[in-house]
GUDREN-983956 format. One record per residue (C-alpha): residue number from 1; residue in three letters; x, y, z. Coordinates in steps of 0.001 Angstrom, whole numbers, padded with zeros to 6 digits, m for minus. Layout:
  tordo  drenvo     east    north       up
    NUM     ALA        X        Y        Z
...
//
This chain:
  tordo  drenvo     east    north       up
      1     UNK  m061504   136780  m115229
      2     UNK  m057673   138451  m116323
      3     UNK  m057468   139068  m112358
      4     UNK  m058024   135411  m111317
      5     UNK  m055871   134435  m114428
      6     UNK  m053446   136418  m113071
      7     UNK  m053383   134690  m109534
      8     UNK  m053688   131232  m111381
      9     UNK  m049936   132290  m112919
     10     UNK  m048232   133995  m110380
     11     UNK  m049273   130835  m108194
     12     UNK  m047931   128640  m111022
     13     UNK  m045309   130399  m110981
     14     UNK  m044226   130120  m107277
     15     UNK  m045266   126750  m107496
     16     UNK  m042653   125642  m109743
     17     UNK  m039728   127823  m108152
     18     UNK  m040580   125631  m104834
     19     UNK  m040857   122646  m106947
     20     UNK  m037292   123160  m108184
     21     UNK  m036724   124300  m104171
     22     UNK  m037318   120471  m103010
     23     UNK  m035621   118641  m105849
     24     UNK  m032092   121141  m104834
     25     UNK  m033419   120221  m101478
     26     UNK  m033384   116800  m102058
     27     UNK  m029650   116701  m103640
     28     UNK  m028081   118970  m100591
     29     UNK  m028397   116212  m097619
     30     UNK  m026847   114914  m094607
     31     UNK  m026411   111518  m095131
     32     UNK  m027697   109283  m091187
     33     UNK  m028799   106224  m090567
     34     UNK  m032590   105599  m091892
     35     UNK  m033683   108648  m093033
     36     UNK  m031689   111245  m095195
     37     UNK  m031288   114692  m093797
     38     UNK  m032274   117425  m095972
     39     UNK  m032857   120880  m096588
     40     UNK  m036586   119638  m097839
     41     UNK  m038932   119857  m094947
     42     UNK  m037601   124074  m094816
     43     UNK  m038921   124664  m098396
     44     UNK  m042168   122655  m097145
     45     UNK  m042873   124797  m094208
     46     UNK  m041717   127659  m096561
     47     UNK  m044098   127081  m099199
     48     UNK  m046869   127113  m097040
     49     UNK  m046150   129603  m094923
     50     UNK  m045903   131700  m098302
     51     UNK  m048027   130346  m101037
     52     UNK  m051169   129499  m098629
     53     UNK  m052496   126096  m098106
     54     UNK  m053791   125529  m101526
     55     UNK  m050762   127177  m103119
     56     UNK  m048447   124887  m100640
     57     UNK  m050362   122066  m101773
     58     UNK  m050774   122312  m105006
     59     UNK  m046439   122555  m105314
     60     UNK  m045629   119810  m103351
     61     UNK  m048657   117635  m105430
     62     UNK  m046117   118898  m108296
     63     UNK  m042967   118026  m107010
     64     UNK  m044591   114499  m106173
     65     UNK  m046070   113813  m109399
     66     UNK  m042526   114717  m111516
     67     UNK  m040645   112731  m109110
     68     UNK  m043396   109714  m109546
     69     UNK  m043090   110322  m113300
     70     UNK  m039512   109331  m113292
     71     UNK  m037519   112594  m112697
     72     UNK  m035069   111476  m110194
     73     UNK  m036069   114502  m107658
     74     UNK  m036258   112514  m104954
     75     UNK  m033760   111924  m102066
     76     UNK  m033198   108782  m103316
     77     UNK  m033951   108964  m107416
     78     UNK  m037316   108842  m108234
     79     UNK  m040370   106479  m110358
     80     UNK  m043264   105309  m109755
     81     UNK  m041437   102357  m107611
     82     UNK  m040770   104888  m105030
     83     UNK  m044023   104620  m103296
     84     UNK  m042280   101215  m101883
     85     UNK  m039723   102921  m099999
     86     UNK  m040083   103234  m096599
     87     UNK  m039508   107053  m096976
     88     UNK  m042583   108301  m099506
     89     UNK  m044569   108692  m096635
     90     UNK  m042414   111429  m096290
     91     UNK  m043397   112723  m099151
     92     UNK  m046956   112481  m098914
     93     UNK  m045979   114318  m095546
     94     UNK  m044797   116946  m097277
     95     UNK  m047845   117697  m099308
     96     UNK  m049831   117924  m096459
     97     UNK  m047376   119295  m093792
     98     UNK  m047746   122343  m096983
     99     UNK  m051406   122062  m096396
    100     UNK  m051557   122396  m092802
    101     UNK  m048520   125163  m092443
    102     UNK  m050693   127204  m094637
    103     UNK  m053951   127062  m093418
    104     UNK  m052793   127896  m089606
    105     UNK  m050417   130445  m091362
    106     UNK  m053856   132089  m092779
    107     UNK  m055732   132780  m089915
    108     UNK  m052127   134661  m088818
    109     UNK  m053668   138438  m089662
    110     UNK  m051423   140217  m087573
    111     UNK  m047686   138185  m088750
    112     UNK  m047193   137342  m085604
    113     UNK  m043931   134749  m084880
    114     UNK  m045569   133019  m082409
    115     UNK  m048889   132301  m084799
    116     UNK  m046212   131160  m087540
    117     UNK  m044262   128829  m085168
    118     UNK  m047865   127075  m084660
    119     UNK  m048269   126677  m088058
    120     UNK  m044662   125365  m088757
    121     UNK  m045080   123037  m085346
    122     UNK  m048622   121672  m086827
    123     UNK  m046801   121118  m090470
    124     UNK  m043948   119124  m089036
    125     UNK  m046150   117392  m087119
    126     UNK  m047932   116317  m090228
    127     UNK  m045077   115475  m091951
    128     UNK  m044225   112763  m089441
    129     UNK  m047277   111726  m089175
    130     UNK  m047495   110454  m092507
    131     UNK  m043554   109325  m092693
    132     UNK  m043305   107543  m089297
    133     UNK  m045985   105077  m090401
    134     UNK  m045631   104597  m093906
    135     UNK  m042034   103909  m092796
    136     UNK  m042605   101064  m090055
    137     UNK  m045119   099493  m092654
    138     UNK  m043002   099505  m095560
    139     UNK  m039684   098213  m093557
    140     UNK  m041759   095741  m091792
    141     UNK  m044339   094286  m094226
    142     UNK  m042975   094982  m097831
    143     UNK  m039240   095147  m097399
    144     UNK  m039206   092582  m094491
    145     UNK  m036314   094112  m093007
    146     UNK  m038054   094742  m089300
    147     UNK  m037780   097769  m087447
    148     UNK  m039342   098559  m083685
    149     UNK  m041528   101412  m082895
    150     UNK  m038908   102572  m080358
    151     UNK  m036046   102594  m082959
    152     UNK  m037916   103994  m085446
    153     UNK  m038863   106747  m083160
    154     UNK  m035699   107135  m082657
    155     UNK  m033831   107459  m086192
    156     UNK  m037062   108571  m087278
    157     UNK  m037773   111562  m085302
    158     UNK  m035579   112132  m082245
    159     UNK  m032658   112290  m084212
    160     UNK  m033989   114419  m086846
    161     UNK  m035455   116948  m084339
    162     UNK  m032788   119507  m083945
    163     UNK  m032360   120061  m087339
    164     UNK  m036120   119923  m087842
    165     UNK  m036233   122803  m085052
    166     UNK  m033493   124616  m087080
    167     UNK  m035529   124495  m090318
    168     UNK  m038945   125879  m088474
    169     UNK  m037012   128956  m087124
    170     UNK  m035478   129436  m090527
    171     UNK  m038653   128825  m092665
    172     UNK  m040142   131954  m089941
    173     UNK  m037261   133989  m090462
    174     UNK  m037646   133608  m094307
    175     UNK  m040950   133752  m094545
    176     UNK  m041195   137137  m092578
    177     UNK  m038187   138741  m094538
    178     UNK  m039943   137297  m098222
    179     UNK  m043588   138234  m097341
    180     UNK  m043516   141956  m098375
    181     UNK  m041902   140818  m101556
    182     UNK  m044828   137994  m102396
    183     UNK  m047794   140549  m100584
    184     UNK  m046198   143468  m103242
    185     UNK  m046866   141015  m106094
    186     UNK  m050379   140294  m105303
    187     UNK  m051000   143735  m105309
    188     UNK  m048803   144780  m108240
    189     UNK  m051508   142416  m109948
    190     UNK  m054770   144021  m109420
//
């Protein structure tokens, strides 16, 4: 019982210090046309990569719910009115881009780079697919301010792919140089 209770807190813990990681993420951003550029999707792949899929999960459910709840986290504020921007499906994204980055990340025994850069490939992946839709629907349906497949491809993902490949090699790099640090805490703790 104290040893899981201990794992509940040190995940809690983590949790919250990426929680904090996306709302600074969200604030430091390259403003281009459609869809902010920020530091966010680095500290997605990060968490998961590092905190597991249920740990990655479980602080980007976090950083969703305070931002929902009014805390203006979010690229663009924050409230429960943000689910009607055409960029929340970002968000949800995020949550399970976490999910997905850490479960491939977990069957990575031996650290290898190239098993991480699948898991950081699969997480992006599932980041878009959750933003590029909810985005076209949104724009096109609720907002009524149309937008094509092809351009939203475009803005949407093509344009955001270089720094997108920039933030998977840097989540691997940090996640290989914090990993001794988080693996020395789990066993400081039992």
């Amino acid at each position: 019982m104290i040893e899981k209770d201990k794992i509940e807190i040190r995940t809690l813990v983590f949790g919250g210090m990426f929680v904090a990681l996306m709302a600074v993420g969200a604030v430091i951003k390259i403003p281009l046309p459609g869809i902010p550029f920020s530091l966010q999707t680095l500290f997605v792949l990060l968490a998961g990569l590092l905190l597991g899929a249920r740990g990655g999960l479980m602080a980007m459910l976090g950083y969703i719910l305070i931002g929902l709840a009014g805390l203006p986290v979010f690229t663009g504020g924050g409230g429960l009115m943000y689910v009607f921007k055409p960029s929340f499906g970002y968000l949800i994204g995020f949550a399970v881009g976490a999910f997905v980055t850490g479960k491939v990340a977990e069957k990575n025994t031996a650290n290898s780079t190239r098993q991480m850069f699948i898991a950081v490939l699969a997480g992006t992946g599932a980041i878009y697919a959750f933003g590029l839709p909810w985005y076209y629907f949104i724009a096109n349906y609720y907002l009524n301010t149309p937008i094509g497949a092809t351009a939203l491809v475009m803005s949407g993902f093509v344009m955001t792919l270089p720094g997108d490949l920039i933030k998977m090699a840097l989540s691997i790099f940090l996640a290989q140089r914090l990993a001794p640090f988080v693996s020395g805490l789990k066993s400081k703790e039992r």
